[in-house]
N, C-alpha and C positions, 0 to 999 in steps of 0.2 A: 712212465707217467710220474707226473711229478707228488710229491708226498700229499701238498697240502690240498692237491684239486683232488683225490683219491679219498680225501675226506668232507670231499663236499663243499670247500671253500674256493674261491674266486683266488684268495692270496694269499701267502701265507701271512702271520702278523710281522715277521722280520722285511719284508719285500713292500708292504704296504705304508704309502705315503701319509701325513699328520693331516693333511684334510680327509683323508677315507678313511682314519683311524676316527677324527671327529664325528663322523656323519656317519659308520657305524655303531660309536657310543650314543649320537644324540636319538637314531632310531630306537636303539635299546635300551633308553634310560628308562627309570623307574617309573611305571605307570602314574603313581600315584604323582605325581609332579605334570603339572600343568605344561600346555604347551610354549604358554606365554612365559614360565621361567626357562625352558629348554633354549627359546630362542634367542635371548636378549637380555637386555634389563629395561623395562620403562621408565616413565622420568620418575614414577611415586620410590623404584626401586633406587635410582641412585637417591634422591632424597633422604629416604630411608636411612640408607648405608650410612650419609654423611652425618645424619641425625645420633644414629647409634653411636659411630665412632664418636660423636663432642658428648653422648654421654658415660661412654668411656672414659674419657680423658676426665669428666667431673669426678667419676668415681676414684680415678688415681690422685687429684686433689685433693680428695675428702680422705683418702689412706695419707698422703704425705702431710697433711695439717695434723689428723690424731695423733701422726707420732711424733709432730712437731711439740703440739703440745702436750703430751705425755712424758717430751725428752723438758722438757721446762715444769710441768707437773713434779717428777720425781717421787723417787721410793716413800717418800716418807708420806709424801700425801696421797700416796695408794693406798696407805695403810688408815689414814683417817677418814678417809672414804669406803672403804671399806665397813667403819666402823660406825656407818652413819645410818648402818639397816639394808632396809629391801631395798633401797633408791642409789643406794652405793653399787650395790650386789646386780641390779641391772645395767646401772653405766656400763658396769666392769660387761655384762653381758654385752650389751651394745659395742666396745670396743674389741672385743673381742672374735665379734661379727665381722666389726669393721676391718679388721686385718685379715680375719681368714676369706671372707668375701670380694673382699674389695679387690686384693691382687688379682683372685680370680677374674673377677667382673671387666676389669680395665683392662687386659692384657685376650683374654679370648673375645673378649664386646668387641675392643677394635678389630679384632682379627675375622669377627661377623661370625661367630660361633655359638649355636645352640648353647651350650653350656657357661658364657658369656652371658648369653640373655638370660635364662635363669637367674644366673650368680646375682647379674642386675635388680633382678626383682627382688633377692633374698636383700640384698644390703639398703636398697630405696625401703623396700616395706620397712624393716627393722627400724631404719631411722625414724619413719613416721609414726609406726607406734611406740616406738622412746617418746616421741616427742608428745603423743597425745597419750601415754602413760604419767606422761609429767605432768598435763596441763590437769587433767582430773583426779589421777592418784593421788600426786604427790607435791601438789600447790602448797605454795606456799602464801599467807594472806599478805596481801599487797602487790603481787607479785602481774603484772597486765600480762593477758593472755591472749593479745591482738598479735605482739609478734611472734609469737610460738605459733599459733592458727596459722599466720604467713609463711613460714619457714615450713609447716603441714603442708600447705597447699603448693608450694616451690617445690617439695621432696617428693610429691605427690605427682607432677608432671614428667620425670622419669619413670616413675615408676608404672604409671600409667601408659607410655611410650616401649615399652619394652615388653608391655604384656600383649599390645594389640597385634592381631594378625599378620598388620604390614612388617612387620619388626620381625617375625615366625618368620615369615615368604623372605625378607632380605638373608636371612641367615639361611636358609636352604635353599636359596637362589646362590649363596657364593660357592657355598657346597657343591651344590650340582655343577657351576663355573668350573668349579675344581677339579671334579671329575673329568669334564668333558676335554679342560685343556691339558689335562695329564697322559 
């Protein structure tokens, strides 16, 4: 008798072909996942995906501009920002954000990763409250605060994109893809 009918299986897993291998893992995927992500992707999903990845790729612009400007900024006007208070001392926070996030956020986002969307959120939030930290902390008089609200409500629309549902389901919809074509 053969080893692996002796344990109760139909094949063994070296002997069995990638569609029975598929349709093995799709019966025994994880409960808690829908059956409409097992099957496919709908059109909200690819949409989704496409959406994710371009804000992805925003966030990799927003990393390569801060260090654009930070490489024209230089040492010395680090240091007079710095010395300009609490409003120095947060930029510095914010830039800060924006490097260790941001790589994150652009590289696992496109990749449709859990830990990509987060990242997302952490580096969109931060920016928005820099910016609405600016507009009521730390105004300055004269200063119009119609473009700063715009530039909120711009930063705002990722941020808001990466937190909803559909954006959860597209990242554990690629996951579970991954599982099942492996």
């Amino acid at each position: 008798m053969r080893r692996d009918v002796a344990f109760g299986r139909p094949n063994s897993r070296r002997t069995r072909t990638l569609a029975a291998r598929r349709q093995y893992r799709y019966r025994n995927a994880p409960q808690c996942v829908s059956k409409r992500l097992r099957a496919g992707s709908s059109g909200i999903l690819i949409a989704m995906r496409a959406i994710l990845r371009s804000i992805a790729v925003m966030s990799a612009v927003g990393v390569i501009a801060t260090a654009a400007f930070l490489a024209r900024f230089g040492l010395g006007g680090l240091h007079r920002l710095i010395s300009t208070g609490a409003f120095g001392i947060i930029t510095l926070l914010g830039w800060v954000v924006t490097f260790v996030a941001g790589p994150i956020s652009a590289i696992q986002l496109f990749r449709l990763r859990n830990s990509g969307r987060v990242a997302a959120a952490v580096l969109w939030g931060s920016m928005i409250l820099y910016y609405l930290l600016g507009i009521f902390a730390f105004r300055e008089p004269g200063v119009r605060s119609g473009p700063i609200f715009l530039l909120c409500v711009l930063f705002a629309i990722p941020f808001g994109i990466v937190l909803t549902p559909a954006a959860k389901r597209a990242c554990i919809a690629n996951a579970v893809a991954k599982v099942l074509t492996s």
